[in-house]
Every structure is written in structure tokens, then in C-alpha cells.
C-alpha positions in Angstrom: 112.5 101.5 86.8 116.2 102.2 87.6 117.4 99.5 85.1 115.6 96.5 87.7 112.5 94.5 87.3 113.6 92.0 90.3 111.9 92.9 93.8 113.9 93.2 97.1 113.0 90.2 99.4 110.2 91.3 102.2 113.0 91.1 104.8 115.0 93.6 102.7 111.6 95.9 102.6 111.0 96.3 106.3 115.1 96.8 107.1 114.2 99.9 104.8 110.7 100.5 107.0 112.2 100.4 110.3 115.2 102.6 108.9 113.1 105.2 107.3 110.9 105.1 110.3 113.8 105.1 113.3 114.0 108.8 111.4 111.8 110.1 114.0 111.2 113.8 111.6 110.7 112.1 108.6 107.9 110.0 110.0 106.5 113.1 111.7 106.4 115.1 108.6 105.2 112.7 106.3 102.6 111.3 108.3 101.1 115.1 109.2 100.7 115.8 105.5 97.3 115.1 103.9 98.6 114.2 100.3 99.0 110.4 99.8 103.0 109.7 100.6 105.0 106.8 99.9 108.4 105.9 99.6 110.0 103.5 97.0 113.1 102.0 97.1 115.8 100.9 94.1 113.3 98.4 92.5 110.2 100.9 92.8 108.6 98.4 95.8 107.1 100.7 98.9 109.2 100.7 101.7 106.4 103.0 103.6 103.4 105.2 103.2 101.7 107.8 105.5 98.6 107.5 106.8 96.9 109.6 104.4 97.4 107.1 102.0 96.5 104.0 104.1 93.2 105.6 105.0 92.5 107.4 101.9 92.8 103.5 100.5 91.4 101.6 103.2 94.9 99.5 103.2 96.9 97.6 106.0 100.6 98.9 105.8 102.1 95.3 105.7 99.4 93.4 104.3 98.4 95.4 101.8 101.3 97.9 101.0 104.8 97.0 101.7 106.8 95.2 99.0 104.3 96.1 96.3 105.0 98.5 93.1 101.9 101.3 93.1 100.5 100.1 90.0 99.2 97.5 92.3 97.9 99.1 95.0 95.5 100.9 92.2 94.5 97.6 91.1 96.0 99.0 87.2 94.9 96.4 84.5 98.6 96.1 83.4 100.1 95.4 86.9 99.3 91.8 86.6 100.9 89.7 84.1 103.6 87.1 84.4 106.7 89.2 83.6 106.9 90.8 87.2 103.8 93.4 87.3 103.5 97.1 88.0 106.2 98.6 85.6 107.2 95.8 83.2 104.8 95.3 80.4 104.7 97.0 77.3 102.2 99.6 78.4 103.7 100.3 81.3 106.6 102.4 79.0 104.1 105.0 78.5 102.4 105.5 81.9 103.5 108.5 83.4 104.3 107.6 86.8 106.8 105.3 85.6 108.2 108.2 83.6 108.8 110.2 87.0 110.3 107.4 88.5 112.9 106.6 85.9 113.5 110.5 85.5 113.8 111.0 88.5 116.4 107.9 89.3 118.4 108.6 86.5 118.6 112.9 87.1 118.2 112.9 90.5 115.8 115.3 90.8 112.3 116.1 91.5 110.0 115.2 88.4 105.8 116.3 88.2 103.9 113.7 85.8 100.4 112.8 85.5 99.5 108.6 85.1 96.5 107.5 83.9 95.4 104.4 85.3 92.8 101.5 84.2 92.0 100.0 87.7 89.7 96.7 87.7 88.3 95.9 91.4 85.7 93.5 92.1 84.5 93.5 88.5 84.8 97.0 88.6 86.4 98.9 85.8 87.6 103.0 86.8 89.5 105.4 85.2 92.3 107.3 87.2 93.7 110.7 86.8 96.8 110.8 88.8 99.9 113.5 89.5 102.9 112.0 90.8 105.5 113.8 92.1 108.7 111.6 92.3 111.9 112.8 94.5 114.8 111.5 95.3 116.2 111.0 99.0 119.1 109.6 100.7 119.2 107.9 103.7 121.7 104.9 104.0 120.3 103.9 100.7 119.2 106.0 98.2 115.1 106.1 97.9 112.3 107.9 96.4 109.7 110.5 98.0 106.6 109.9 95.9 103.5 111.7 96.4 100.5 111.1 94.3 97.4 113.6 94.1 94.0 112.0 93.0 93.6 114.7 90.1 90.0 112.6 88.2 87.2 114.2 89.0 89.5 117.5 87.6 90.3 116.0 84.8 86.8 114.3 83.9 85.5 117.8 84.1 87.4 119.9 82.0 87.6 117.0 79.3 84.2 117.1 79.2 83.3 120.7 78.8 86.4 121.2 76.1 84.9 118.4 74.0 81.5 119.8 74.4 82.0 123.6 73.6 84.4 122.6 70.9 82.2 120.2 69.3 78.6 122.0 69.9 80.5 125.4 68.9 81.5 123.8 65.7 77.9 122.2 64.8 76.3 125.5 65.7 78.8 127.2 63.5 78.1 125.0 60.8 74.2 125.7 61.0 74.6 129.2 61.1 76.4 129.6 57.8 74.0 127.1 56.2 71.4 129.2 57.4 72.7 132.8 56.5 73.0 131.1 53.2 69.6 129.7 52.4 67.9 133.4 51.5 69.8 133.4 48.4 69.6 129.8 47.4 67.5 128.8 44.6 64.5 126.1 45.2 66.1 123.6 44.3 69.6 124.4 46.3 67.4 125.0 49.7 65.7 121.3 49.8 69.3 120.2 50.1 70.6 122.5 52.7 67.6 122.4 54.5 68.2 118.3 55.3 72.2 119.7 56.4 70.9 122.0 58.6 68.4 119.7 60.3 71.3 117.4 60.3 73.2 119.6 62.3 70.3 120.4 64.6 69.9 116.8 65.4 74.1 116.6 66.2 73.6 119.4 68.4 70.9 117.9 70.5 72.5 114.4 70.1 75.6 115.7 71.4 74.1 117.3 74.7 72.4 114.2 75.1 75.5 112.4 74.6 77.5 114.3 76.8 74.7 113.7 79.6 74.9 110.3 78.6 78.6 109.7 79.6 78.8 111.8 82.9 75.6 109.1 83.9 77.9 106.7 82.3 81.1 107.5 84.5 79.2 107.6 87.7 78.0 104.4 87.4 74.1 105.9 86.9 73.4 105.3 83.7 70.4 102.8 83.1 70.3 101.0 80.2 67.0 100.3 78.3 67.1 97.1 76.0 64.8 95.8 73.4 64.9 94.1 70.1 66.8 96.1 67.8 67.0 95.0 64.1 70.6 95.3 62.4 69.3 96.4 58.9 67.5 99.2 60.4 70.0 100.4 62.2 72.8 100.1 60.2 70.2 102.7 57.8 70.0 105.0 60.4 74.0 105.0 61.3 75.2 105.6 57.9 72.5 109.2 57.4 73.4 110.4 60.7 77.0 110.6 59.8 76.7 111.7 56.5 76.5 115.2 57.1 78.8 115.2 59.9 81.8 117.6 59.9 84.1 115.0 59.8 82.6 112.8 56.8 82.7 115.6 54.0 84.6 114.3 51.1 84.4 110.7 52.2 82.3 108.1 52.1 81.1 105.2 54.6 80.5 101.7 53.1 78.0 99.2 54.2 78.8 95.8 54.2 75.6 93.9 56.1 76.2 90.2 56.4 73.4 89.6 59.4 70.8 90.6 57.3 67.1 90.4 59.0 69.1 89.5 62.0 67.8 91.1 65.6 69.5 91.9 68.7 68.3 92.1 72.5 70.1 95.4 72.8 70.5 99.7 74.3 69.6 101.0 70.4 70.4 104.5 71.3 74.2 103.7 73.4 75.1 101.4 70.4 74.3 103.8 68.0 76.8 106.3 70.4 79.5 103.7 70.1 79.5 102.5 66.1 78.6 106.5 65.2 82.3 106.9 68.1 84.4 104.5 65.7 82.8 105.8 62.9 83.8 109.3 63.5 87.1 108.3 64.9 87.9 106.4 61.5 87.0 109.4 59.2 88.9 111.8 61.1 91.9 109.3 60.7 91.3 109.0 56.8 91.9 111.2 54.1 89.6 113.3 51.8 87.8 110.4 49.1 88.9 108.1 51.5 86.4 105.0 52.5 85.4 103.6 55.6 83.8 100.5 55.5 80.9 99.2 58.8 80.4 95.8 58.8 78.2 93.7 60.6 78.9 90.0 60.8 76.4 87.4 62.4 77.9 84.8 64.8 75.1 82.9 65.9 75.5 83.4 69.7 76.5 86.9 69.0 76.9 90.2 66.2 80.2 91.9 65.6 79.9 96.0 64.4 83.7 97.1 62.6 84.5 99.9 61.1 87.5 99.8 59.4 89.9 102.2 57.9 92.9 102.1 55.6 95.7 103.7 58.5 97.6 102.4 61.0 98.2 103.7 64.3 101.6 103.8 65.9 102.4 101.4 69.0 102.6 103.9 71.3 98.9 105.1 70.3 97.5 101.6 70.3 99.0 101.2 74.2 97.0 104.0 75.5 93.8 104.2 73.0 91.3 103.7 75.6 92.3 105.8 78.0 90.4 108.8 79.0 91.6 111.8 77.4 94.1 110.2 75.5 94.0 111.2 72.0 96.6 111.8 69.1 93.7 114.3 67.4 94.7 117.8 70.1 93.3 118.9 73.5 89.9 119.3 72.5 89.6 115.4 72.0 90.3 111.7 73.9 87.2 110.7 74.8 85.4 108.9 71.3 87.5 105.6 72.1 87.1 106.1 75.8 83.4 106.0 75.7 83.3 103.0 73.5 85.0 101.0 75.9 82.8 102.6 78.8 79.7 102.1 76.9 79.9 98.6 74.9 81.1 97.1 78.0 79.9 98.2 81.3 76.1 99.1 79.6 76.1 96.9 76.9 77.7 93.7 78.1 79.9 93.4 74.5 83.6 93.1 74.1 85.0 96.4 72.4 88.8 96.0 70.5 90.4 97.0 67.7 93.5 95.8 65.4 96.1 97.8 63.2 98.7 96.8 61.2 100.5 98.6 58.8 99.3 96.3 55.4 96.0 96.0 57.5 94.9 99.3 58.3 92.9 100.0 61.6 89.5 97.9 62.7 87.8 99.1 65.7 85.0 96.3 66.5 82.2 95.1 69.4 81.2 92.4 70.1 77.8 91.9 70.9 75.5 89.6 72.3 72.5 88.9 70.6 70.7 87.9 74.1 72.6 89.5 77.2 72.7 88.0 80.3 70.1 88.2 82.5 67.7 89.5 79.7 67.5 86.6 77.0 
């Protein structure tokens, strides 16, 4: 953030408006373009914005814009803390639109970068894809020229179909060689391959269904359906799903049930999409005769699901692990942490988090209430 985390004083801010603005062409031309325009000054505060932007927004130039970093005008989770907001947290050293700025401060030319944001509004919790183009300008002062293109919906979409022809290609893969092989099996060798290629039947169809699932999910349409789910049932069911699952071969899952006979007012088949999500993600982290190890705990008022494995993920993984399409695992993944988040939280009214430590390894958890509000 060009080396400065204080803010210029609101009378500083609109000497820079009324000087950017008393540039009669520069105001033309930026207000006539449809992309979202603003300009930043020194410390990264707006110093004006076109009216695609204010309208695009719903926002009052003064009231709402001037002064402010853009982290905060999209309402981004990590642009309010006590340190100084948008741009000064720990998080904030991976988002890209920080990146651009600093780039572009410190080179002095134009930088492309795409941000994702975590914006929280009115209890409301959205996911933004985001392309910001940072340039830099002089006028009296030097400023920058940012313009920011709204690139989600784009970005949901090809997420989604990479992670769903990848995954359902390999499953349907998988089922075809089990199948070519069966013929010349023995008796007793087809029982067993029979049960792996139902397995991978039922991953198929869960995985349509899950991808249906999370576009409902995203667009705020999903309805969940709760009833009395018991945790020793449940935990059965989990731990033969995965077993066949591309990810678990040569390793093993672990069962440690401490809320034994214990039942939960709960969405059976979205929490079975979340634990079977941290699951997956822990076996894909571990290595061959590795264990993982799902535990559920009874609190009383509530039930905590972990899964832990023995790894650790860097710091810069852990700041961005629930983002959408963030992953460490390749293109054709980002989303198994994502939709746990999405899922256990905005559906399923628990608390989803996770630790990692280097002694420690990595636990991903959620926290669940045993009767949610509204429904106990």
C-alpha cells in the first residue's frame, strides 16, 4: 500500500476530488465508461469514482465513497479490524487487489490482478470474483486509475464445470475399468468389485447431486430439510462412503465416537456433504498408510465433527482456505473447503474452522447445534 497504512484527512480527500474533477476530460471520460472507475490516492483512500460505480453500488459519492479503501466499499470480512482496515491485516497480503496496487506504486505501471473477496452485508455472507486493473497517473500528485470488473458469476461457472467433469470423468473412469475387469474375475474376486463399482455409481450420482446442491447453495435457493439425525448412524454411513473413494486407497479413516446414542435436529444429507468435504480434503493431504482420524465430541448444547490429519498447511494457505476456488491441490479443485463454509453455515446454522500447526497437524471442525434456532 505504498509503504502507508495512515489515511489522508477528508479535507486532504476532496482537495484531490475537486482537483481531479476541475480536469474537465478526465471527468468526461471516466464517467462515460461503463466499467466501475475509481481513483486512489498515496494511502489507497478514493479520491473519486464514476458513476458506473456509484450506481452499479447504490452508493453516495461523499457519504459512502470518498476517504474509504475498496475493501470497504465491498463490505470484505477483513476490512474491519482495529489496525486501520482495508489493506492492513494479515490476509490482506495475499488479496490480489492489494497486489496491483503495491505493484503498481512501486513499478509504475499498469498491473491486471484478480481479488477474491469475502463480503458480509446485512448478515449476508457473498463470495466476490474481482479483476482489478491498477494504473498509475499524475496529476499534481501522483494517483492511481483503478478499474474493477465484477468477474463471479464467470468464475463460479467455470469452477464448477472443471470440478465436475474432472471429478465425474475420474469416477466414471474408475467404474469402467472395474467393470471391463469383472469377466475374468473369479467368484470370489467379483463380490468385492461388485461393492467398488456400486461405490463408484453412488459417487457419480452423489456428485451430480452435489454439484446441484451448491449452485442452489450459492444462489441463496437451497432449502434445507431437518430432522433428527442420530450421530452413530451417521458416522457408519460416512466412513463406507469414503472408503472406496479415489482419494482414500491406501489409507485409512479412524472413528473416534464420543456422543455415542447422541441425536441431532439436523440437514443429514448437507452434513454428510460437509464431513465427507473435510474428509476428502484430509486424505488428499496425507500420505499413502497415512490415518485420518473423524471425531465427534458431545457438548451438551451442541456436537463438534473433526477430521484431523497429521500435515500442516502453510500461512499463506490457511489465509485464503475458504475462499472460492482457492486451492493448493491444481485448477481442477478450490471448492471442498469453500462449500463447507457455505454449507455448515448459511444451511446448517454451525460454525465451520479449522487449526494447523506444525507439531499439531491440520483439524478441520463444525460446530453444530443439536437444536437450531427456530427449529428446537
Amino acid at each position: 500500500m505504498n509503504g502507508n497504512v495512515a489515511r489522508a484527512s477528508f479535507e486532504e480527500i476532496l482537495k484531490s476530488k475537486v482537483e481531479i474533477t476541475s480536469i474537465q476530460y478526465i471527468k468526461d471520460i471516466l464517467s462515460s465508461l461503463s466499467s466501475v472507475i475509481c481513483i486512489l490516492n498515496d494511502r489507497n483512500q478514493v479520491v473519486f469514482s464514476n458513476d458506473a460505480m456509484l450506481e452499479k453500488y447504490n452508493l453516495d459519492l461523499e457519504e459512502h465513497v470518498l476517504e474509504v479503501r475498496p475493501g470497504e466499499i465491498f463490505n470484505c470480512v477483513n476490512a474491519v479490524n482495529d489496525t486501520g482496515g482495508c489493506g492492513t491485516t494479515e490476509k490482506c497480503e495475499y488479496c490480489g487487489a492489494k497486489t496491483a496496487f503495491d505493484q503498481a506504486w512501486k513499478q509504475s505501471m499498469k498491473i491486471v490482478r484478480e481479488c477474491k473477496i469475502t463480503s458480509q452485508k446485512d448478515n449476508e455472507t457473498l463470495q466476490l470474483d474481482l479483476q482489478v486493473t491498477a494504473t498509475p497517473i499524475e496529476f499534481e500528485k501522483k494517483y492511481l486509475i483503478v478499474s474493477i470488473e465484477d468477474i463471479t458469476e464467470y468464475k463460479r461457472k467455470v469452477l464448477l464445470e472443471r470440478i465436475f467433469f474432472h471429478d465425474v470423468l475420474n469416477m466414471a473412469g474408475g467404474l469402467s475399468g472395474v467393470l471391463e475387469l469383472l469377466p475374468g474375475l473369479s467368484d470370489d474376486k467379483k463380490e468385492n468389485f461388485l461393492e467398488i463399482a456400486s461405490s463408484l455409481t453412488g459417487q457419480i450420482i452423489d456428485e451430480i447431486q452435489g454439484q446441484q446442491q451448491m449452485m442452489k447453495a450459492e444462489l441463496g435457493e437451497l432449502q434445507p430439510y431437518f430432522s433428527s439425525v442420530n450421530i452413530d448412524g451417521l458416522l457408519n454411513k460416512l466412513t463406507n462412503q469414503v472408503r472406496f473413494h479415489v482419494v482414500a486407497q491406501e489409507k485409512q479413516t479412524k472413528v473416534v465416537n464420543e456422543a455415542i446414542g447422541k441425536e441431532i435436529l439436523t440437514d443429514k444429507t448437507l452434513l454428510t456433504r460437509v464431513l465427507v468435504n473435510m474428509v476428502k480434503n484430509a486424505m488428499e493431504a496425507i500420505r499413502s498408510g497415512d490415518t485420518v482420524v473423524l471425531t465427534a465430541k458431545d457438548y451438551g448444547d451442541h456436537v463438534r465433527f473433526s477430521v484431523f490429519n497429521n500435515t500442516y498447511m502453510a500461512r499463506d494457505v490457511q489465509m485464503q482456505i475458504f475462499q472460492r476456488s482457492y486451492s493448493t491441490k491444481g485448477q481442477n479443485r478450490g471448492i471442498g473447503t469453500y462449500s463447507m463454509k457455505l454449507l455448515g453455515e448459511r444451511y446448517l446454522q454451525g460454525v465451520v474452522g479449522f487449526s494447523s500447526t506444525k507439531t499439531g497437524g491440520t483439524t478441520f471442525y463444525i460446530d453444530l447445534p443439536v437444536s437450531p434456532e427456530g427449529l428446537g
